[in-house]
N, CA, C and O atoms as a MOPAC input file, in Angstrom:
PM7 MOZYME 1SCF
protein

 N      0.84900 1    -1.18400 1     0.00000 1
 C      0.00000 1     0.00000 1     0.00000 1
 C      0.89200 1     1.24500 1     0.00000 1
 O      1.41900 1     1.50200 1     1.08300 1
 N      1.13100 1     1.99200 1    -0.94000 1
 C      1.10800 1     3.56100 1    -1.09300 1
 C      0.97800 1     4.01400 1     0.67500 1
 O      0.21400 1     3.62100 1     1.55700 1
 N      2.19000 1     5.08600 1     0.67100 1
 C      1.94100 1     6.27900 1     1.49600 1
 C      0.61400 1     7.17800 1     1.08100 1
 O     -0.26900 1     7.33600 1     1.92400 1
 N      0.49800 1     7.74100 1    -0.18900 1
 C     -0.98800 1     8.36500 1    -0.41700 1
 C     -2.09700 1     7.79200 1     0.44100 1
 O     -2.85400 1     8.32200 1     1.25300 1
 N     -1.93800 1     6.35100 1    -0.05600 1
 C     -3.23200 1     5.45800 1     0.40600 1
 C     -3.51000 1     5.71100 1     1.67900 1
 O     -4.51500 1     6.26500 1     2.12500 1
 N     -2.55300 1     5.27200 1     2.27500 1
 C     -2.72900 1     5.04900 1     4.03600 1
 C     -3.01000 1     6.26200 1     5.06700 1
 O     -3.34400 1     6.26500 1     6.25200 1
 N     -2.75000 1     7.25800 1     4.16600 1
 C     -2.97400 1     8.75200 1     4.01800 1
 C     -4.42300 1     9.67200 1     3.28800 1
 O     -4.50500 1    10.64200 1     2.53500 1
 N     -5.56900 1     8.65400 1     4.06400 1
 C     -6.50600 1     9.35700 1     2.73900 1
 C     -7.57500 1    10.58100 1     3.79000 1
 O     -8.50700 1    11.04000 1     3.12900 1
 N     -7.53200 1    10.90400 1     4.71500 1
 C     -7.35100 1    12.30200 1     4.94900 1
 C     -7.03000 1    13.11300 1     5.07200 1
 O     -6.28700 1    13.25000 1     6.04300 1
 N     -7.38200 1    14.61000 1     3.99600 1
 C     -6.53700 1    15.35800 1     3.39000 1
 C     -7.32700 1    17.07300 1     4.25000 1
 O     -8.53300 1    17.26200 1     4.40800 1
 N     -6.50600 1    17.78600 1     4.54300 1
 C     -6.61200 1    19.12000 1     4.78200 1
 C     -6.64300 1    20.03700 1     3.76500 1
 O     -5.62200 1    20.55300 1     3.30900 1
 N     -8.19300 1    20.36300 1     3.23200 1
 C     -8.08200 1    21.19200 1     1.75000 1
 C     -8.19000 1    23.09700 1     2.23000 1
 O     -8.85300 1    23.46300 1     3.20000 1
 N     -7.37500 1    24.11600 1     1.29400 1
 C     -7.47700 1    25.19300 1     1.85800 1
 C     -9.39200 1    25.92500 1     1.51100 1
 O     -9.94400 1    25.97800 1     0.41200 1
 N     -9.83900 1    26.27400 1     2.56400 1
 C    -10.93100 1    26.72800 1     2.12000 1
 C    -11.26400 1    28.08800 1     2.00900 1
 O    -12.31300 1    28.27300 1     1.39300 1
 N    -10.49500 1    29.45100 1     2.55900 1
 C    -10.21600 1    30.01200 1     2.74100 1
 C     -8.80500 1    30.48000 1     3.44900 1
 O     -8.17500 1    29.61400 1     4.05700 1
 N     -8.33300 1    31.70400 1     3.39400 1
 C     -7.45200 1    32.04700 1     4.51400 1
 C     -7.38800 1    32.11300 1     5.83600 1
 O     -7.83400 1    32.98100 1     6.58600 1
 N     -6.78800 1    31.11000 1     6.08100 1
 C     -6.74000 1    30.86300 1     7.81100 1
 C     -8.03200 1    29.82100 1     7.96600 1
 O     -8.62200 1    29.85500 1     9.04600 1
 N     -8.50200 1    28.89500 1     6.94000 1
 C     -9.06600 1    27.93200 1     7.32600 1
 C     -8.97800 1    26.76000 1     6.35200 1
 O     -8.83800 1    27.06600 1     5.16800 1
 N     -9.03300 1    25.57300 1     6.64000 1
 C     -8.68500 1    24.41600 1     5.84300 1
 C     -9.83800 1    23.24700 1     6.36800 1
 O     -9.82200 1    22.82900 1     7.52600 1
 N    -10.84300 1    22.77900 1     5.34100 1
 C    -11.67800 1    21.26200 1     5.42400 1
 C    -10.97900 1    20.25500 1     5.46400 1
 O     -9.96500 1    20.08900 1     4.78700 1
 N    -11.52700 1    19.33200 1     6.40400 1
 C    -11.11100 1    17.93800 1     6.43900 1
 C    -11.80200 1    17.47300 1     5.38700 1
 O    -12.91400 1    17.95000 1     5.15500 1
 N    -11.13500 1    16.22800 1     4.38300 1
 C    -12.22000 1    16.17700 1     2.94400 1
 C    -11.12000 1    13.92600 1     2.90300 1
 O     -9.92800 1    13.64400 1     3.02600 1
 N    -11.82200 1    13.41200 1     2.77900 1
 C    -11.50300 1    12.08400 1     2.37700 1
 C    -11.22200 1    11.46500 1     1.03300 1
 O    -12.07500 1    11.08500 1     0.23000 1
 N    -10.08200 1    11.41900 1     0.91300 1
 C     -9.94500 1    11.05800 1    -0.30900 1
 C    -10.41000 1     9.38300 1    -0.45300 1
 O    -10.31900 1     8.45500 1     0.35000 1
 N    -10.94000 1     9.45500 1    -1.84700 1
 C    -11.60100 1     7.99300 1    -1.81400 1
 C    -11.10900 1     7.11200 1    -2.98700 1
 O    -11.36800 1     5.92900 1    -3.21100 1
 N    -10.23800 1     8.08900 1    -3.76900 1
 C     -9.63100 1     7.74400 1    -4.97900 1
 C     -9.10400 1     8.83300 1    -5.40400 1
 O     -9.56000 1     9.97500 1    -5.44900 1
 N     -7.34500 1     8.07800 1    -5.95600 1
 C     -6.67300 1     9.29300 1    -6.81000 1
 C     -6.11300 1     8.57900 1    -7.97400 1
 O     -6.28100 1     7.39300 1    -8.25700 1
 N     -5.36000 1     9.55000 1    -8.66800 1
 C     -4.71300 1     9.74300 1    -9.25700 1
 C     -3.68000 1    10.40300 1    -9.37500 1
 O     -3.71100 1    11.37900 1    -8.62600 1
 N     -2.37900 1    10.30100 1   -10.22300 1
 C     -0.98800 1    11.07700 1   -10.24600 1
 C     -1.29500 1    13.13300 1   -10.65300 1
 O     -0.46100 1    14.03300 1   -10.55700 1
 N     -2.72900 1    13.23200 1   -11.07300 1
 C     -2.86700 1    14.17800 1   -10.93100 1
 C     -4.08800 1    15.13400 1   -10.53400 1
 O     -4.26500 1    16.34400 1   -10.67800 1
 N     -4.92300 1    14.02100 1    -9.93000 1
 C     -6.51400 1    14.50800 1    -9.42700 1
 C     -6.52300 1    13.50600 1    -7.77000 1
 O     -5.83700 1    12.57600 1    -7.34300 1
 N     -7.47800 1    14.16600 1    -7.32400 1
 C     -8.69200 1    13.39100 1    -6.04200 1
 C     -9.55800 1    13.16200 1    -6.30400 1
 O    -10.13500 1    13.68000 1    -7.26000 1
 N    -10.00300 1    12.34000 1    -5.61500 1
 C    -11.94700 1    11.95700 1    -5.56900 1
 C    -11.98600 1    11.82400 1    -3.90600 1
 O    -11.03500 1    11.40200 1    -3.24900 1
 N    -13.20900 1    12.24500 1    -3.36800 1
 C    -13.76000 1    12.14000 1    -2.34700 1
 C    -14.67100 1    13.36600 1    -1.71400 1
 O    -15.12900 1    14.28100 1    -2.39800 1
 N    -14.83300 1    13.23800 1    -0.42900 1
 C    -15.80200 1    14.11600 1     0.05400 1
 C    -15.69700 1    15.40700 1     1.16000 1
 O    -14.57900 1    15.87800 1     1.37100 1
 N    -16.06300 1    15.58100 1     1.37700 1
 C    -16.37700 1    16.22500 1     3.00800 1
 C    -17.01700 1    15.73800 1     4.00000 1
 O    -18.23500 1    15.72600 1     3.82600 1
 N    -16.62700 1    15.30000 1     5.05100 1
 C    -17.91600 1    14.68700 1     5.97900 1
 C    -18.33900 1    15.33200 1     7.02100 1
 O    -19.04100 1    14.86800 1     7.91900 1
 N    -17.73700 1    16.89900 1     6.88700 1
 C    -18.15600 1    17.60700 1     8.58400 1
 C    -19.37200 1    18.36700 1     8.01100 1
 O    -20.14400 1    19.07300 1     8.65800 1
 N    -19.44000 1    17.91900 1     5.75000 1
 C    -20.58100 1    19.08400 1     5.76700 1
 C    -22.25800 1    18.58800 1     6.29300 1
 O    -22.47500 1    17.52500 1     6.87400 1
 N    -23.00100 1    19.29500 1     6.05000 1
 C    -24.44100 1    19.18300 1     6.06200 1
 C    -25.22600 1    17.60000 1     5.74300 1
 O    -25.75300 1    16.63600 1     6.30000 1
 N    -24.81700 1    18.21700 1     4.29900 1
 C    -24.75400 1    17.40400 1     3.74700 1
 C    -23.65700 1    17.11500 1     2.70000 1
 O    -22.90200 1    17.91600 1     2.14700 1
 N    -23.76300 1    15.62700 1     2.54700 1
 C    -22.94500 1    14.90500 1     1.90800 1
 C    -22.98800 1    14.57200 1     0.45500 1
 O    -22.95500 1    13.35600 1     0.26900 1
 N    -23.05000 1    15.27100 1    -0.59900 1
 C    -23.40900 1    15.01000 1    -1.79300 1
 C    -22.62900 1    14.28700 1    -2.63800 1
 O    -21.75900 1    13.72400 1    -1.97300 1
 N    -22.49200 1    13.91900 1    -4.38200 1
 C    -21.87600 1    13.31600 1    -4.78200 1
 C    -19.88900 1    13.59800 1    -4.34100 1
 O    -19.33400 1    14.59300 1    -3.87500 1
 N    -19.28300 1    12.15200 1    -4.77900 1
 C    -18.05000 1    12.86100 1    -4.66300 1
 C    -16.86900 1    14.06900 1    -5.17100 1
 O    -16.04300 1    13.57200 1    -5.93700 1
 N    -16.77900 1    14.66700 1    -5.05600 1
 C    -15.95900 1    15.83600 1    -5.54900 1
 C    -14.49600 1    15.82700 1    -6.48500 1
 O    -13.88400 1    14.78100 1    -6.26600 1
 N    -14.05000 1    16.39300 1    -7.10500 1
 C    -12.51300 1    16.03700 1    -8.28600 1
 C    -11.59000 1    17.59700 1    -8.01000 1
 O    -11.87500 1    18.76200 1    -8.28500 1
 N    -10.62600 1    17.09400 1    -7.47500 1
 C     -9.80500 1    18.54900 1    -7.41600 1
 C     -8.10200 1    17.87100 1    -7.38700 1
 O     -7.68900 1    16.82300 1    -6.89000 1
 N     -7.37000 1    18.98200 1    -8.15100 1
 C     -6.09200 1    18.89400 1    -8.76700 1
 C     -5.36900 1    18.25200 1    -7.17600 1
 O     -6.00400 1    18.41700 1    -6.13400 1
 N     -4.32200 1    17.69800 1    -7.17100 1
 C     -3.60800 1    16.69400 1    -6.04600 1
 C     -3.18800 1    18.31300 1    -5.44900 1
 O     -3.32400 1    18.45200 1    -4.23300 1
 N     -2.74800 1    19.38800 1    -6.14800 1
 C     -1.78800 1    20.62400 1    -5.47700 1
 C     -3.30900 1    21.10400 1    -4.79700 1
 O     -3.49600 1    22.32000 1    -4.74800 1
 N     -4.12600 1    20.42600 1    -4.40400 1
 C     -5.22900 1    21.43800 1    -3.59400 1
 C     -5.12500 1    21.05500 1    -2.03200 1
 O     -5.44900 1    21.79100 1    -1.10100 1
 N     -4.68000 1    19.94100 1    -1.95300 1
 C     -4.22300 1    19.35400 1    -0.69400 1
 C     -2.70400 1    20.07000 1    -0.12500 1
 O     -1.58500 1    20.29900 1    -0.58400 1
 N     -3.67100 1    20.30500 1     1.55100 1
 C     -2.56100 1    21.10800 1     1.40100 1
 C     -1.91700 1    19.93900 1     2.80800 1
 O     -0.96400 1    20.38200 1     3.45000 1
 N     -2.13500 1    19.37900 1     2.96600 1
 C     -1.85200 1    18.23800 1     4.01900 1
 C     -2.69800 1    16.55200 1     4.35400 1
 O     -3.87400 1    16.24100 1     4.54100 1
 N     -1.90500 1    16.06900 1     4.32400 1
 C     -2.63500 1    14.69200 1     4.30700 1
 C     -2.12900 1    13.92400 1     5.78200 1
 O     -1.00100 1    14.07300 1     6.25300 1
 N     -3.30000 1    13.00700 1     6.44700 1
 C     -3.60000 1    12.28000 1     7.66000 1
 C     -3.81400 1    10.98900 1     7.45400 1
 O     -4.43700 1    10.63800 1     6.45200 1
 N     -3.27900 1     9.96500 1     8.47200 1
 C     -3.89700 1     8.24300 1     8.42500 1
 C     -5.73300 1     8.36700 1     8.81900 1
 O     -6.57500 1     7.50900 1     8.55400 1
 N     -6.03800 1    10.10900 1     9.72100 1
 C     -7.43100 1     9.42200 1    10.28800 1
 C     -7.70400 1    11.32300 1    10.53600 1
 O     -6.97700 1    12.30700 1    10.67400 1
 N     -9.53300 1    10.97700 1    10.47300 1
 C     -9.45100 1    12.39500 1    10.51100 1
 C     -9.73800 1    12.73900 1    11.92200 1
 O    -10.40500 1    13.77100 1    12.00800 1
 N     -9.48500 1    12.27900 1    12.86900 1
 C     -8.82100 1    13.06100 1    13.97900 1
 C     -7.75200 1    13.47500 1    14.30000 1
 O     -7.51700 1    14.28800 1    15.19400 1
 N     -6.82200 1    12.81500 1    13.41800 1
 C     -5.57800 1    13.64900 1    12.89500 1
 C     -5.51200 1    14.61700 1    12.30800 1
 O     -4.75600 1    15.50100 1    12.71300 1
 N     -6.27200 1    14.79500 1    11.15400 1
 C     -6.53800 1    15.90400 1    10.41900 1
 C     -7.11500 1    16.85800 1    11.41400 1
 O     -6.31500 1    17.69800 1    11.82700 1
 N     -8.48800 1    16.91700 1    11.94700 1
 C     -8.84300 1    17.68100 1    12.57900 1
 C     -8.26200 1    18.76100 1    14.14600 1
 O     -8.51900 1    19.84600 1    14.66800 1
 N     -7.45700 1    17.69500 1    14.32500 1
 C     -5.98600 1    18.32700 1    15.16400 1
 C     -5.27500 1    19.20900 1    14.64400 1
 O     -5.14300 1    20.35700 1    15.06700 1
 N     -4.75200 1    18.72300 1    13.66200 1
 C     -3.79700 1    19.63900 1    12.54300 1
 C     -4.48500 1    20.56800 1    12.57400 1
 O     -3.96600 1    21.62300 1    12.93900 1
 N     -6.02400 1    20.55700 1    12.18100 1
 C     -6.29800 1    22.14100 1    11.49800 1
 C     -6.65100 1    23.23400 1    12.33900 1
 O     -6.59700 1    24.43400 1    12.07200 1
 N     -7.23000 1    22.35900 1    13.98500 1
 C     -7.02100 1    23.20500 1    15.21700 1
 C     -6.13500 1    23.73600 1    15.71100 1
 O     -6.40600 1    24.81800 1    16.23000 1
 N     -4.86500 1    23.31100 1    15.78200 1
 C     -3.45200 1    23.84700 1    16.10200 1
 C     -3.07300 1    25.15500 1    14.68600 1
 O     -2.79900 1    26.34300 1    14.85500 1
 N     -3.17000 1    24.52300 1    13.57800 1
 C     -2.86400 1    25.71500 1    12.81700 1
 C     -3.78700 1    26.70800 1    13.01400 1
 O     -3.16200 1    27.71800 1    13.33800 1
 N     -5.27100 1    26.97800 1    12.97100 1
 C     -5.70900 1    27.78800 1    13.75300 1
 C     -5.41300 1    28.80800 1    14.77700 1
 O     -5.59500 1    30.02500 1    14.74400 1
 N     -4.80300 1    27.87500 1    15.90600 1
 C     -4.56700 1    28.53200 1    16.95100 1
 C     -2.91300 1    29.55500 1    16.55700 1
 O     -2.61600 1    30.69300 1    16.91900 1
 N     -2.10000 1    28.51900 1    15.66300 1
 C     -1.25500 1    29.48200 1    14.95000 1
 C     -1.35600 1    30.79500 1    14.28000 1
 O     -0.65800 1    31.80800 1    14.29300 1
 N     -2.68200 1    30.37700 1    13.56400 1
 C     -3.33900 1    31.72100 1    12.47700 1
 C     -3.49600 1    33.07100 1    13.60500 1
 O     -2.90300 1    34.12700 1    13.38400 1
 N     -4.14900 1    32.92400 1    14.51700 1
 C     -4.70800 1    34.00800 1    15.59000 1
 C     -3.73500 1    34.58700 1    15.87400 1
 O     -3.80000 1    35.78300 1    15.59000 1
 N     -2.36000 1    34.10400 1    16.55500 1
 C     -1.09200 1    34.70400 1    17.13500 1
 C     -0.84100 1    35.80600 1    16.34600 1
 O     -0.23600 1    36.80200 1    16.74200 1
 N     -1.28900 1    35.65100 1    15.23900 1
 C     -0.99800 1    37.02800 1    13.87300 1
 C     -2.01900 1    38.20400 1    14.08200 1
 O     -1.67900 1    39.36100 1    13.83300 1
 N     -3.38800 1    37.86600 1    14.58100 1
 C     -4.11000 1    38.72700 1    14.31700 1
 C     -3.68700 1    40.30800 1    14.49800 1
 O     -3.66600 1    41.19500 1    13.64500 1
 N     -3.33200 1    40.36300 1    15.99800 1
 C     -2.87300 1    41.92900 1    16.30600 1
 C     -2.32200 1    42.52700 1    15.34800 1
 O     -2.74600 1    43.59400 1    14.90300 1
 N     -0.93500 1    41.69400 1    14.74800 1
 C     -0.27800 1    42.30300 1    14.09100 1
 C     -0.79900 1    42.58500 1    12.60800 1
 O     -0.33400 1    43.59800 1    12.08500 1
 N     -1.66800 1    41.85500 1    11.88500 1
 C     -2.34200 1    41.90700 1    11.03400 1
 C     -3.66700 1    43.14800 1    11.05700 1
 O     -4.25500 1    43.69700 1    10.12500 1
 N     -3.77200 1    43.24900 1    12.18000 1
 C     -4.99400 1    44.62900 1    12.65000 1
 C     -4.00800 1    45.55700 1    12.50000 1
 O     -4.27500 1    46.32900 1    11.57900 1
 N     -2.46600 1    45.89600 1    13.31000 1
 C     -1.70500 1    46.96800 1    13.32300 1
 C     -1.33800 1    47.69600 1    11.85400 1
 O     -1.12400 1    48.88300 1    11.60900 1
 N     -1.35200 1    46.32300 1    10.82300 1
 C     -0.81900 1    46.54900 1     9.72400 1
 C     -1.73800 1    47.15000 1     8.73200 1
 O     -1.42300 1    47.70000 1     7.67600 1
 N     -2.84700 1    46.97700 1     9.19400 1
 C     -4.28100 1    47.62200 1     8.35500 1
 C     -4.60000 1    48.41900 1     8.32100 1
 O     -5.12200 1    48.98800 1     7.36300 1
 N     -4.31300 1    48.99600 1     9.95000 1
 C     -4.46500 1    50.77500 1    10.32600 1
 C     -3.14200 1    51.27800 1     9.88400 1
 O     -3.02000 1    52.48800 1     9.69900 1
 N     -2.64400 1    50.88200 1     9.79100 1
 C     -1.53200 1    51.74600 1     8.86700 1
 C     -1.44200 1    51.65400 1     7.38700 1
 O     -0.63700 1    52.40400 1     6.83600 1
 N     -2.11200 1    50.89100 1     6.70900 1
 C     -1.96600 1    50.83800 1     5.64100 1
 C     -3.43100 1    51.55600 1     5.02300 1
 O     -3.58500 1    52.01700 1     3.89200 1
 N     -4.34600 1    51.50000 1     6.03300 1
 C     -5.93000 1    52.57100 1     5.63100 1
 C     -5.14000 1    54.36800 1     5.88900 1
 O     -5.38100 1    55.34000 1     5.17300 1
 N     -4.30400 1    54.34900 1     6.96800 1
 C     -3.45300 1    55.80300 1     7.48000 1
 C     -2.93700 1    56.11100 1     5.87700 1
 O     -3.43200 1    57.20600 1     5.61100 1
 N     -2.56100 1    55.87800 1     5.30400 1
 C     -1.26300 1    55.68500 1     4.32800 1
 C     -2.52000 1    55.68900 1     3.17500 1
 O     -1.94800 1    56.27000 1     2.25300 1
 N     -3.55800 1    55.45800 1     2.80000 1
 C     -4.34200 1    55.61500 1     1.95700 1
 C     -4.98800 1    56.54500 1     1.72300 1
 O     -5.07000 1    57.10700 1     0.63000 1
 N     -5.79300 1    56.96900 1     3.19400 1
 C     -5.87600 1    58.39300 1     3.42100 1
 C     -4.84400 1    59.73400 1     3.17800 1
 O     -5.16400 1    60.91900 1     3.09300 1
 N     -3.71000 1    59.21400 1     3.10900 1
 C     -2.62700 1    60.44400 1     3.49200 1
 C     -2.89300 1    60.62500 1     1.93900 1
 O     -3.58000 1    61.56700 1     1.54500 1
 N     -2.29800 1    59.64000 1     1.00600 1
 C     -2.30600 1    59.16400 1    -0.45500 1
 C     -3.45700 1    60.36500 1    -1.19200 1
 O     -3.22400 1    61.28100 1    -1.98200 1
 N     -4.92500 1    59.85000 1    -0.47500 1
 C     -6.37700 1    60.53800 1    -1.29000 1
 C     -5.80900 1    61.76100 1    -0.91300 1
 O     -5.44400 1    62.51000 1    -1.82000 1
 N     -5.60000 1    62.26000 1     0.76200 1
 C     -5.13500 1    63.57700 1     0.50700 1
 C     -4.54400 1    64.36800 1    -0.66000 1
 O     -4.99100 1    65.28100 1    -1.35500 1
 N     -3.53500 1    63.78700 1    -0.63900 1
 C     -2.43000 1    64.65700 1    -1.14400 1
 C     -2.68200 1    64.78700 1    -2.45200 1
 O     -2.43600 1    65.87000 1    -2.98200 1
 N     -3.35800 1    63.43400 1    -3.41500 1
 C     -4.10900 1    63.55000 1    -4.23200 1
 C     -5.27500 1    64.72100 1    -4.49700 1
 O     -5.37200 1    65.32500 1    -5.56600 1
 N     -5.85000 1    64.86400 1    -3.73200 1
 C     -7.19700 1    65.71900 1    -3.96400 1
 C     -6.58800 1    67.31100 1    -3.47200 1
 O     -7.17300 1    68.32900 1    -3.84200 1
 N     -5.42500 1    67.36400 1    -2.65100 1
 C     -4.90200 1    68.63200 1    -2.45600 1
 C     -4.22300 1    69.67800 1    -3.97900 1
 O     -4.17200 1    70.84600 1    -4.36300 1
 N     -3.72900 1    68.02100 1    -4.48600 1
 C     -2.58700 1    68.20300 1    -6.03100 1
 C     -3.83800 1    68.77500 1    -7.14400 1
 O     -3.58200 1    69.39400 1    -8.17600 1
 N     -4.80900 1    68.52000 1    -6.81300 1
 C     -5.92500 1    68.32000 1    -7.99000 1
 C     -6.55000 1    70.20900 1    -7.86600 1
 O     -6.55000 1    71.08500 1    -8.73100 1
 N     -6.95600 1    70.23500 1    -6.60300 1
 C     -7.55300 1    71.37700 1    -6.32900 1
 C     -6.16700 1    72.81200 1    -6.59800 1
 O     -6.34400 1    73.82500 1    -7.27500 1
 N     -5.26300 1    72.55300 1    -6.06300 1
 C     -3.69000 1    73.50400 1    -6.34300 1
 C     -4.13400 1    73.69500 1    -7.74600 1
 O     -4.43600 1    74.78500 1    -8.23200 1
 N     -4.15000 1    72.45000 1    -8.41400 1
 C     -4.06500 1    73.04700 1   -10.31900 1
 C     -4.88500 1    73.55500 1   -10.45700 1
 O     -4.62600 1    74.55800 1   -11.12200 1
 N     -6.54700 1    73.44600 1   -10.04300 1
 C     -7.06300 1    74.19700 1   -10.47800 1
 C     -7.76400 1    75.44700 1   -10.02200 1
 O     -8.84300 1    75.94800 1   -10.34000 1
 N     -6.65800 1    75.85500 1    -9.03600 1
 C     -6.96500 1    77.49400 1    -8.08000 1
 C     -5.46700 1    77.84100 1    -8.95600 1
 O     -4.76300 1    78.61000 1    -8.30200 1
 N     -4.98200 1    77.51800 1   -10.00700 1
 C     -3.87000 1    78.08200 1   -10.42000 1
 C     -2.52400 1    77.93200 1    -9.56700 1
 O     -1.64100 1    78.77100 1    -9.74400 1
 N     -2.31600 1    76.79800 1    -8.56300 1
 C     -0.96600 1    76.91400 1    -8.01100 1
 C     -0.42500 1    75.86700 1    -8.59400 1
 O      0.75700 1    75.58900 1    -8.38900 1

């Protein structure tokens, strides 16, 4: 048996700063097949490129560990990710300023 195989829960990215547990049920050298099982519902199985996986598990309480700990990784950023926003909205504002100051100068003739 394949490492893939023995490995068929996979951590897919679903957004930033979050990743689905999804079962692979069949692959290939360049696709998946399988599902989701934390959704609602469970519909047919799904096909996405092997580079969509962004981590693979023997069991998905493994997986689901993984994606709690990276989580708790993701947050440690937040502050600094808030600090970096107000300065970069500061810096946008300054920007429209100076813009709309340059605009009005030309046309009072300075």
């Amino acid at each position: 048996m394949s490492e893939r195989t023995e490995r068929p829960w996979a951590l897919m990215r679903h957004h930033a700063g979050w990743a689905d547990v999804f079962h692979i049920e069949s692959e290939t050298a360049d696709s998946i097949t399988g599902f989701y099982p934390d959704r609602e519902t469970v519909g047919p199985p799904v096909n996405y490129s092997v580079r969509a996986v962004l981590a693979r598990f023997e069991t998905m309480e493994a997986a689901r560990a993984a994606r709690e700990g990276a989580v708790l990784e993701w947050r440690k950023h937040d502050a600094g990710v808030r600090d970096a926003e107000d300065i970069l909205r500061k810096a946008e504002k300054a920007r429209e300023d100076a813009w709309l100051t340059c605009l009005r100068d030309a046309a009072n003739g300075g």
